[in-house]
N, C-alpha and C positions, 0 to 999 in steps of 0.2 A: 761721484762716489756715493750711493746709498747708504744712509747711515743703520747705525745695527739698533736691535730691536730693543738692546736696553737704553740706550741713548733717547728713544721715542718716548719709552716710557717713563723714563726721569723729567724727561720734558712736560708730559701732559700729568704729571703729578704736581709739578710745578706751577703750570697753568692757570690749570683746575679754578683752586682756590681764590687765583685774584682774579681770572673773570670772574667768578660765581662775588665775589667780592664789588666788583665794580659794576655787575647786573644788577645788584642785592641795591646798592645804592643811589646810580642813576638811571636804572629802567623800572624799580618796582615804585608800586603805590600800596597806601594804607589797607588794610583789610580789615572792616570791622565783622566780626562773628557775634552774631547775636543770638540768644538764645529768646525761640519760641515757640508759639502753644496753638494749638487746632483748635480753626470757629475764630480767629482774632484776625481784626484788617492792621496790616500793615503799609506804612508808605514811606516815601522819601525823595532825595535826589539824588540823583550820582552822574558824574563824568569820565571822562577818558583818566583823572587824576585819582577816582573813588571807587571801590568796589565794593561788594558788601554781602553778607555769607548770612544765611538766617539759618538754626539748628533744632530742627525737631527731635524730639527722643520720644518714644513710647513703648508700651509692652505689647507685644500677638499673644493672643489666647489662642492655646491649640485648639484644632477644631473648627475654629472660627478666621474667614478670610478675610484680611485689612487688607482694606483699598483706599487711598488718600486720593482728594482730587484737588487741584492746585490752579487759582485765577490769578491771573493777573492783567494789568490794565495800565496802558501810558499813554500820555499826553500827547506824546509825538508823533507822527507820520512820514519822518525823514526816512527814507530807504537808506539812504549813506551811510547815517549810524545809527542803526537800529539798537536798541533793548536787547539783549542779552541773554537768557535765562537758561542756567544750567541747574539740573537736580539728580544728584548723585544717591544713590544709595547701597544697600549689599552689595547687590549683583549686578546692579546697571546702573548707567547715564540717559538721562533724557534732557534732550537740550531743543530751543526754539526762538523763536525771535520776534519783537513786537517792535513794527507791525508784521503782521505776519502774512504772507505775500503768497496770494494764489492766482494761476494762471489758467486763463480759459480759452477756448477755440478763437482761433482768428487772434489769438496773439494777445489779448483783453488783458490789463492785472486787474487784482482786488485785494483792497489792501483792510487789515481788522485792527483796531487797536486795544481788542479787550480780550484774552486768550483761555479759555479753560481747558484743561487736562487733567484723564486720568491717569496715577502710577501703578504701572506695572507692580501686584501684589508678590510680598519677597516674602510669604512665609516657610520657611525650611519643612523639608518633606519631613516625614517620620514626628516632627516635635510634638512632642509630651509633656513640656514644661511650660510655662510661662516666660520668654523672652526679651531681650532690650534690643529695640530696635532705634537707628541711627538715621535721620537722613539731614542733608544739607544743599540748600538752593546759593549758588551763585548769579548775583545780578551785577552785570560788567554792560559798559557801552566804551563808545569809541567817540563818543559824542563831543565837541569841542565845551559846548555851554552842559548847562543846568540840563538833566530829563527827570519827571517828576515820573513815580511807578505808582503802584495800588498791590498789595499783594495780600492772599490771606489760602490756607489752607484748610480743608475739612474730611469729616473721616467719613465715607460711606457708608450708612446705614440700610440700605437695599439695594446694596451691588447685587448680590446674587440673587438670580429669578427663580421662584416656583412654581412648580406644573399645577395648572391650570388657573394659575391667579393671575390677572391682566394688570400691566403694571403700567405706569403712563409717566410720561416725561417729555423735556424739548431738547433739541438739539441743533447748533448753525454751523456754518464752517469751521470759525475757529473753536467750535466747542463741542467737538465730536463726545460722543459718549460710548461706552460698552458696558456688559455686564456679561456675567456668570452663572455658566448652568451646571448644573452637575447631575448624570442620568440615576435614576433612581435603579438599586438594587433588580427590579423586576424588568424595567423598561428595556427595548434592543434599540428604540428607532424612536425620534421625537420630533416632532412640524412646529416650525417656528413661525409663527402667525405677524404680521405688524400690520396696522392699520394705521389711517391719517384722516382726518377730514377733508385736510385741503390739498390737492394735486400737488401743488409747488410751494416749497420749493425741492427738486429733486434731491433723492438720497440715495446712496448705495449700504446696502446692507449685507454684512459678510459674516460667518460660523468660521473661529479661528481656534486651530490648539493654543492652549492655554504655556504660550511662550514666551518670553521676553525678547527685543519691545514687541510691542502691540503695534500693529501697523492701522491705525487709527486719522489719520487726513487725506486726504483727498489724491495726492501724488502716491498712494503706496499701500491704500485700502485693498486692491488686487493683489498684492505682491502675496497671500497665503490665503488658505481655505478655499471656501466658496462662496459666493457673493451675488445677489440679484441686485438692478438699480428699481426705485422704487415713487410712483408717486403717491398712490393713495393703499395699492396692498403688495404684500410680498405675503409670501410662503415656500419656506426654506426646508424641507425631510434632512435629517443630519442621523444618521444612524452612527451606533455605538464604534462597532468595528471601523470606523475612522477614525475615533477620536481615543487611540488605547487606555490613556489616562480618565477616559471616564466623564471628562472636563470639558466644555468648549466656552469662547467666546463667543458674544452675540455683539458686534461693533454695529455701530448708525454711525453714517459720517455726512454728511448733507454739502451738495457740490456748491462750487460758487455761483454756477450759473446752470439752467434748465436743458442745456441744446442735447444730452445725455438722453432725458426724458421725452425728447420730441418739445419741447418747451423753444420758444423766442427768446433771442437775447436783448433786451430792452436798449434799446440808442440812449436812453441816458447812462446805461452804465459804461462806467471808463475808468480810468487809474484814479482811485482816491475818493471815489464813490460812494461816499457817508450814507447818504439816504437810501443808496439801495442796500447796505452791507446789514440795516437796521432792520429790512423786511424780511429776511432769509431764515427766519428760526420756525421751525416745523416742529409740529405737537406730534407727537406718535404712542400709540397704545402695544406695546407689546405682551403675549399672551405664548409659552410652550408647553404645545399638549400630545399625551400622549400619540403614536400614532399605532395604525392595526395592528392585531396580533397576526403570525403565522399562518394558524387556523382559519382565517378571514382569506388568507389566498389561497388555499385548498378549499374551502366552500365555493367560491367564488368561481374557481376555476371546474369547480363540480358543474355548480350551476351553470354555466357557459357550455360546455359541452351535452348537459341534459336535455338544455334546452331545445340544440338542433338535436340530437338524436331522437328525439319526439316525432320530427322530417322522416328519419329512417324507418321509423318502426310503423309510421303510418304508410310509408309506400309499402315495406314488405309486406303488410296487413293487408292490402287491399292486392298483392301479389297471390298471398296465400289463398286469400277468400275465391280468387278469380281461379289460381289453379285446382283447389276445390270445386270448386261448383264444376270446371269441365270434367273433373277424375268422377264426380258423382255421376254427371249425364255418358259417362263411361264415351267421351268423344276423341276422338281420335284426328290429333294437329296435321298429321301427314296423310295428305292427297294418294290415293288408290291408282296405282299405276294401270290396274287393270282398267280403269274407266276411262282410260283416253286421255291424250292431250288436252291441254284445257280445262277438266274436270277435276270435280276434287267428289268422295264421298257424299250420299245424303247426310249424314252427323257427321259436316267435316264443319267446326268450329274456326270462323275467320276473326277472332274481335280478343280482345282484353276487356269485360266491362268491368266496371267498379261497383261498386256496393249502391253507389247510388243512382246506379242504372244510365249509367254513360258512358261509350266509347271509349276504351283506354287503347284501343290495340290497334290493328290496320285498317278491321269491318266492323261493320253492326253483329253482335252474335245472334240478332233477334230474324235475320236475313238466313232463312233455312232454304238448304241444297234442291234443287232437284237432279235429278239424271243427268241431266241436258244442260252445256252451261249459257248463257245467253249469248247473242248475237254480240259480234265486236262492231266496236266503231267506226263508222266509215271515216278513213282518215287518208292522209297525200303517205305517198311508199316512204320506207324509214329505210337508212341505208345505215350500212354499220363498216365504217371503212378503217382500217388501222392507219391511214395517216390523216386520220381527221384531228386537225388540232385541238386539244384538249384544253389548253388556259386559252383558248378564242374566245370571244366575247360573243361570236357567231359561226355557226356548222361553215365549212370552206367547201363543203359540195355544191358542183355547180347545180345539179339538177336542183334542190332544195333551194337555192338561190335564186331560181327563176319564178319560183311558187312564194316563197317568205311575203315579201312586199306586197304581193294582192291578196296574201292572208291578213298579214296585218291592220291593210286598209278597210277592211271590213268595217261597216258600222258597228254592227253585234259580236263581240268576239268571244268566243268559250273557250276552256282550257284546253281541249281537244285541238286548236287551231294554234295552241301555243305548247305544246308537249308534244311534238313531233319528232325530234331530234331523238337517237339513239339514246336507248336510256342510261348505258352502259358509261358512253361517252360523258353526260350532264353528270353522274353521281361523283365522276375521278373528277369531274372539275369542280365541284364543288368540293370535294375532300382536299384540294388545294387551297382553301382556305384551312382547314384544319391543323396541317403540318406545317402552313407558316406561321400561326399565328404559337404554334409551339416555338417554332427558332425565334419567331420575334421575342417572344416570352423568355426565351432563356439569354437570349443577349442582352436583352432590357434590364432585365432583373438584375443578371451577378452585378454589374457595374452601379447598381441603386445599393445594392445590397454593401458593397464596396465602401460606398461612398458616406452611408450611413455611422456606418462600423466606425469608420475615421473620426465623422463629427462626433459619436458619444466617448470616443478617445479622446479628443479635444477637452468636452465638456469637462470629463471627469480627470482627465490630467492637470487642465487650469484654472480649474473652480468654475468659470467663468456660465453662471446656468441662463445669460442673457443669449448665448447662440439659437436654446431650443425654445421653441413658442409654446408651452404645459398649458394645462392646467393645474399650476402648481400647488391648488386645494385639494385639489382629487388627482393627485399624482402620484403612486406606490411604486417607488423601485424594488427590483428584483435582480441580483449580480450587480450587472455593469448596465442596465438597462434603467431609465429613470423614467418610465412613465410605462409598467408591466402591462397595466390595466387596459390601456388606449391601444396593445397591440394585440391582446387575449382578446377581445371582443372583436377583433378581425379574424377568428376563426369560423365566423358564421360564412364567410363568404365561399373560406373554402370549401367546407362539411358540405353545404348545398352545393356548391357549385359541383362535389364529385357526385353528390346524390345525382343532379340532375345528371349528369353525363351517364349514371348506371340506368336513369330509368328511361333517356335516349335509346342508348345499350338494347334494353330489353326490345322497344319497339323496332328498333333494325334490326335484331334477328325475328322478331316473329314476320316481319314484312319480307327479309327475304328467303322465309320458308313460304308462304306463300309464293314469291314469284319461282322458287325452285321447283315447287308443285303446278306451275305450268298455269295458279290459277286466274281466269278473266277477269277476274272481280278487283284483283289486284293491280294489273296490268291495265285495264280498260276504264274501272273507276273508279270515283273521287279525285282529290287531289294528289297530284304524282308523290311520290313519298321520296325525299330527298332528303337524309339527316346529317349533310356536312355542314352545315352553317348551325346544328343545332349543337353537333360536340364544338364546333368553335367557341359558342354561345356558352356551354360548360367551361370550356378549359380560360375564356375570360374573363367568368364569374371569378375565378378560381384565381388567378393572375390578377383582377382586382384588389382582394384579400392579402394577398400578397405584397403589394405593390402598398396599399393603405399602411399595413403593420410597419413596414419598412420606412414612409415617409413619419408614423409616430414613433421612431426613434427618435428622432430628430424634428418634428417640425419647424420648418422656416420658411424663409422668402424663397430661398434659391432651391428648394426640393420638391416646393408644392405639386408641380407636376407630376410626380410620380405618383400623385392621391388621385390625379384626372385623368391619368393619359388612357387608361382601358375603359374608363368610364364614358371617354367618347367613342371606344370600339364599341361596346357594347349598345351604346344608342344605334351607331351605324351599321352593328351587325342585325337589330331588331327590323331598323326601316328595311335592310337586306332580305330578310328572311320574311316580311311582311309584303315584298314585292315579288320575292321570288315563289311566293304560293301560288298565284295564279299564271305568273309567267316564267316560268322554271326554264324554257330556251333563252331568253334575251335579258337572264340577269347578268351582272357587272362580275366581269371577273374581279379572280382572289387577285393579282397582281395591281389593277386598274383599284380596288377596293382598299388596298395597302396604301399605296402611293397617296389616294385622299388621305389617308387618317394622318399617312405621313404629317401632310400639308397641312392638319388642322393641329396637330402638336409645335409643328413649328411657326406658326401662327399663336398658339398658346405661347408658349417660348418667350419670343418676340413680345407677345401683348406684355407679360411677365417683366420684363425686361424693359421694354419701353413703353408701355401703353401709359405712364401715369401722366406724364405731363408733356406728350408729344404729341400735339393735334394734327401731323402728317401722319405718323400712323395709323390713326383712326381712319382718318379720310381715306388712306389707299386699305384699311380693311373692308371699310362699309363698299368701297368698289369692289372690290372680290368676294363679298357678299351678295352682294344686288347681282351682278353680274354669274356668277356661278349658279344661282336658286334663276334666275333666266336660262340658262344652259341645262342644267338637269330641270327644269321644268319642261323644256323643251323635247331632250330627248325621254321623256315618261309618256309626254302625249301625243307624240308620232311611235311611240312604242318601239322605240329602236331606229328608226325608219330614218330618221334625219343626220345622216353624219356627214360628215367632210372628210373627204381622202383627201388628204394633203401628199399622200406619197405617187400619186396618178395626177398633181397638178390639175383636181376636179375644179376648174374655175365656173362650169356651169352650176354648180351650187347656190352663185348668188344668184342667178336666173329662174331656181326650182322655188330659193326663200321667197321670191317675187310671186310666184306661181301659187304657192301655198299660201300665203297672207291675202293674196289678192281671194282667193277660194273659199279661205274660212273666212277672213272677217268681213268681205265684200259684197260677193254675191251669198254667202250664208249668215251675213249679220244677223239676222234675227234671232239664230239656232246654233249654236256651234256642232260638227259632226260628232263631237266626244263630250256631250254633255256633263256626266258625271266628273268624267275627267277634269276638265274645263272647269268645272265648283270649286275644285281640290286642290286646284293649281292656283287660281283667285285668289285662295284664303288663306293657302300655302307664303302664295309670294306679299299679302298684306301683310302677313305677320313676321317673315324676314326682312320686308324695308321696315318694318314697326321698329324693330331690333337693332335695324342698320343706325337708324335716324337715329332711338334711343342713345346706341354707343358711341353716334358723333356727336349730339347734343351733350350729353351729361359724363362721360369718358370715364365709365366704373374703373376703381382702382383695381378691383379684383377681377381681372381680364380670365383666370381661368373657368371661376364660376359663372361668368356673363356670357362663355364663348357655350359652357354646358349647359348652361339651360336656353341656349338656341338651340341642341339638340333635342332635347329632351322635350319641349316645346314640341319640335315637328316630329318628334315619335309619338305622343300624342295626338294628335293633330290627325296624322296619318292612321292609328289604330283607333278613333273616332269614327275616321271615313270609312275604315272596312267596315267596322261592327256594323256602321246605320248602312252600308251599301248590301249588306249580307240579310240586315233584315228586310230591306227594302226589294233583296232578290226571294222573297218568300223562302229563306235559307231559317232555319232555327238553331240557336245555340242549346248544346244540353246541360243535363246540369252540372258537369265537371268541369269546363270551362266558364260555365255561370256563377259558379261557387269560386274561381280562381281567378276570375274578374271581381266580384264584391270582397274578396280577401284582400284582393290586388290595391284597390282603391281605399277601400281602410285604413290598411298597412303603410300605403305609402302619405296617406294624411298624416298620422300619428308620425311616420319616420319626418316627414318635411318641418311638422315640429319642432320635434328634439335638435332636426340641424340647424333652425336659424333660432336658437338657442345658445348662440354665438359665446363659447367661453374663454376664445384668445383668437389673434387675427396678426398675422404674419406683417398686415399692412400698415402697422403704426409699431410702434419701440416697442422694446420690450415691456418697460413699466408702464404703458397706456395697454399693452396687451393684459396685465395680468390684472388691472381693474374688471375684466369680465369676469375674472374666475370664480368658482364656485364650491359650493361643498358636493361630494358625494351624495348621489339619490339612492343609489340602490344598495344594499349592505355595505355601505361604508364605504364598497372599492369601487361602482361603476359610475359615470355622470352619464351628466347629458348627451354629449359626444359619445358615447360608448351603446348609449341605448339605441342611438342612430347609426351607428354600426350594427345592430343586432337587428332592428327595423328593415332598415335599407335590403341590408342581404335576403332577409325575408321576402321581403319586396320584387325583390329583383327575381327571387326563384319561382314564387309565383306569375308574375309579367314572365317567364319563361313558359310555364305550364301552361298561359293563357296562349301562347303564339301554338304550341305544341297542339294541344287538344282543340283550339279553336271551330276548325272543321272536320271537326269526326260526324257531323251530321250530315255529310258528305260520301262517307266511305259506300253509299247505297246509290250513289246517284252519277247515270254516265257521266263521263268528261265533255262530254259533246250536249251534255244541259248547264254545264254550272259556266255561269258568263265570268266571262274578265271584268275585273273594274280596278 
């Protein structure tokens, strides 16, 4: 039988009284309440039998913000029954215990036994008056014997910080510190500066609303705002509209151990580690200043875009000045039907020159008409068959296939003996690089772009700004984006990259009104005019830009590749298009030319991933290095000529490699047949085993930029050997590509500057990254990293212009003179 509800309650009225009675007098202990005064040490003993209430009073001045800070110190180190310490006031409880016990990696304690803290400041909003404020510290142990304390509280005199006045202090584990900003009437946005002399010992520094508690040690300094860790600098942007109240906190909380910072954890530290807990106090200079105004990213972003639009308005100028001068000589671009196939008018203009009297267009303009148009080239019959395969690497006609291999083998070979293939056929196969390198681009992209998006969600959802690698001196957010600056100066890549593609543009159609006009000049000489590797060359300038701004939303360890990956297309589409100039039949298809870049991204990848302290990887890269610069050296200087059908079980191939080795370096040791060849290949393959060895010897952490400048190295290397082969072929450069080579090389001095100008690096912690950082060089918004964005892309557009216009001294001269090399 359940008894009824007043029977319960008779009961526990009854109760009540004599437990609270017989608690009151054998479970309580004495309480002594003591009244005292700030700036005074206090001490004593107390046990499990004593407890003891110390009682501060004071007045808040309105206006002005009290903040008390509170030490205390014991003698003890027993973890069993620790020190006690409870401090009550208005609105909150703050309670801690000495010693007081912090836990590090790999399981480690650290234990303190001298504590300081600040209190949470309780002054009431709106107050006008003059105030009494209450507070009282509880000191209780559980302790069997005697614990001796130290206690003493004081009132802060420069809690809150001033813009622009550097304010200095220390701070250790158990004595974390904060202080108080308040933004000035005029300010939106403010950069919280800290500096250190000495690296360690590690800190983490967080921007907190100004809320009760203060998440202030070590277990719980993440738990609100934002927060960088810190050895020697931080730099924190905290703008208004996150903090509504006007207010923020600026907490230091200094970790027990370094392993945070990239730091060793010392073998003598262990549980109860006196001598190390004494070394841990870190000096810091703190400094918050304003940060730019508005108007600084509207100049800025003027300037950025003025600056390439300078690009534009010098092409169209030099468009204007060219279509001028033909509308003056009243010339006429279209071929007179009346005069025959093959013919074009006497004032039938074949060229684009420029102002400074150099080839822009298909011909020389200085190359005037007669009647009559010259004799064509003697050349092997060109067959036009619609099921010639298109992405082949070679014409599948048999007739042309009986002739190839003793063209090739030729000692002396001119372009006429390599531009026999239907021309029809070579342009679609090249414009198959152009439309994949579009799909690739748009499948690459969205999922970088994806991916990006996420991490500054992260960032800005959990404070946490140790995901992105800034430069957090020269770092200006804009929305949701935390470094505006690093992704506006990737607009040079794209602006050039479509310039160049318009002024590609322009030269494919003036080249193919000429070949519509039937004329020989076109058809018969110079170098064959092929411009799918050149819009490829455009659209991943343009996808570089792209790919760069996107990786500076984020920079990290696990995105860097999106900064390199077209930066190795783009080297391999240069040595592509630098091969394909003289041998326009037996370049590398767009399929075969994918598939590598494939292999060198994942290979980037992999090095990224494991290259830091795997010496098997190195070993089987530097073989597929050595090994592959053998194979493509090989098929360069048989010109094709050396392949293995695997699919026809050609096992006589190892009997022809006998054949040919025994030929060239036997009985022609003195001479090799391909001499020039044979120089290029030498210095070629020195400088990839230099590379190989380099990467297995010393095992750079930064596998991306080691794997890039083995590109970029033998793009070099290789447009070395043409220029000296072209002038060695009594070939002359004029002056628009002589002027786009000394730009070239200028541009890219100054740009290789500003990038090893190193201002954060993915491959050490965060707070060893942000020791490089820096201030703004250029109006306050752009660094050094930024100027190399605006460099670089320059760079790059010119090294375009140079491949483009290289041989317009050519446009005069049959195919069946200009050699191969």
């Amino acid at each position: 039988m359940r008894p009824s509800g007043l029977t319960v309650c008779l009961c526990q009225c009854l109760l009540v009284p004599f437990m609270v009675g017989r608690f009151t007098k054998a479970e309580s202990r004495p309480t002594d309440i003591k009244p005292a005064q700030f700036g005074k040490s206090y001490s004593g003993s107390i046990d499990r039998n004593i407890e003891e209430v110390y009682a501060f009073n004071y007045t808040s001045i309105p206006g002005k913000v009290d903040a008390l800070r509170v030490f205390v110190m014991s003698n003890s180190d027993d973890m069993e029954f620790p020190l006690l310490f409870v401090v009550r006031q208005q609105k909150g409880v703050l309670s801690w215990q000495v010693p007081l016990v912090f836990r590090g990696y790999y399981q480690r304690t650290y234990t303190y036994q001298d504590v300081s803290r600040t209190l949470c400041p309780t002054n009431p909003e709106g107050q006008t008056q003059p105030a009494e404020q209450f507070m009282y510290i509880d000191i209780a142990s559980m302790a069997p014997s005697s614990v001796q304390y130290e206690l003493m509280v004081t009132r802060l005199l420069d809690f809150e910080l001033q813009t622009n006045v550097p304010f200095n202090f220390s701070a250790s584990p158990s004595q974390p510190q904060y202080f108080l900003y308040t933004f000035p009437e005029e300010v939106d946005s403010v950069l919280v500066k800290g500096r250190s002399l000495d690296a360690y010992p590690c800190a983490v520094v967080s921007a907190q609303d100004i809320t009760c508690p203060v998440y202030d040690l070590d277990h719980n300094v993440e738990f609100n705002g934002v927060y960088q860790s810190m050895t020697k600098n931080i730099a924190i942007t905290i703008q208004r509209k996150d903090f509504p109240k006007g207010q923020f906190y600026i907490v230091f909380v200094i970790k027990p151990e370094d392993y945070t910072c990239g730091g060793s954890v010392p073998e003598s530290a262990s549980a109860g580690g006196h001598t190390w807990n004494l070394k841990r106090v870190k000096h810091i200079e703190v400094t918050v200043v304003p940060s730019i105004k508005n108007m600084v990213y509207i100049h800025a972003t003027l300037l950025c875009f003025l600056f390439f639009l300078i690009f534009y308005l010098g092409a169209f100028l030099v468009f204007f000045v060219h279509h001028f001068r033909l509308q003056k000589r009243g010339l006429n671009i279209n071929g007179s039907p009346d005069e025959g196939e093959g013919t074009v008018a006497a004032s039938h203009p074949i060229t684009t020159r420029t102002p400074e009297g150099s080839s822009y267009g298909a011909i020389d303009e200085s190359r005037q008409r007669s009647g009559r148009p010259p004799p064509p080239i003697p050349r092997p019959r060109v067959y036009s068959d619609s099921s010639v395969d298109e992405e082949s690497d070679f014409d599948g006609i048999p007739e042309m296939e009986s002739d190839k291999n003793v063209i090739r083998a030729k000692t002396f070979l001119y372009v006429s003996d390599l531009s026999v293939k239907d021309r029809r056929t070579i342009s679609k196969k090249y414009k198959i690089y152009f439309w994949n390198i579009i799909t690739i681009a748009v499948f690459y992209a969205l999922p970088v772009i994806q991916l990006v998006i996420t991490y500054q969600t992260v960032v800005n959802v959990t404070g946490n700004q140790d995901i992105c690698y800034y430069n957090f001196l020269c770092a200006h957010p804009l929305g949701v984006l935390s470094a505006f600056n690093n992704i506006l100066s990737n607009m040079g890549h794209v602006l050039l990259g479509f310039l160049f593609l318009l002024i590609v543009l322009r030269r494919d159609l003036l080249h193919r009104s000429l070949m519509e006009a039937k004329d020989v000049y076109a058809t018969e000489y110079g170098i064959p005019k092929h411009f799918g590797l050149f819009y490829t060359m455009g659209i991943a300038l343009t996808m570089e830009g792209v790919l760069s701004a996107c990786y500076h939303v984020c920079p990290n360890y696990s995105n860097f590749q999106f900064d390199t990956s077209f930066m190795y297309m783009i080297a391999g589409l240069c040595m592509l298009k630098l091969y394909q100039t003289r041998h326009p039949d037996i370049n590398a298809s767009a399929y075969a030319a994918y598939a590598s870049f494939a292999l060198v991204i994942f290979l980037a990848v992999l090095g990224v991933v494991f290259g830091k302290d795997n010496w098997w990887f190195w070993v089987i890269f530097s073989i597929i290095h050595v090994v592959g610069s053998l194979a493509l050296s090989t098929h360069i200087y048989y010109m094709g000529r050396f392949k293995i059908d695997v699919t026809n079980a050609d096992f006589g191939i190892f009997r022809r490699i006998f054949q040919i080795l025994y030929t060239d370096c036997v009985q022609q040791c003195s001479r090799p047949m391909y001499m020039d060849r044979m120089i290029l290949l030498i210095v070629g393959n020195i400088f990839n085993w230099f590379f190989a060895i380099f990467g297995l010897v010393y095992r750079p952490r930064d596998f991306a930029s080691y794997l890039l400048g083995i590109f970029i190295c033998n793009l070099l290397l290789y447009l070395a050997f043409y220029i000296i082969m072209k002038l060695r072929s009594s070939e002359k450069i004029q002056p628009l590509p002589l002027f786009c080579i000394v730009v070239t090389a200028g541009v890219w001095a100054a740009a290789l500057y500003f990038f090893f100008q190193t201002l954060s690096s993915w491959e050490e912690t965060p707070a060893q990254s942000r020791e490089k950082n820096r201030e703004c060089i250029v109006m306050h918004f752009f660094d050094d990293h930024d100027i190399w964005h605006f460099l670089s892309a320059t760079a790059m557009f010119f090294s375009f212009l140079v491949l483009l216009t290289l041989d317009d001294d050519l446009d005069d001269v049959r195919r069946d003179k200009i050699p191969v090399f």
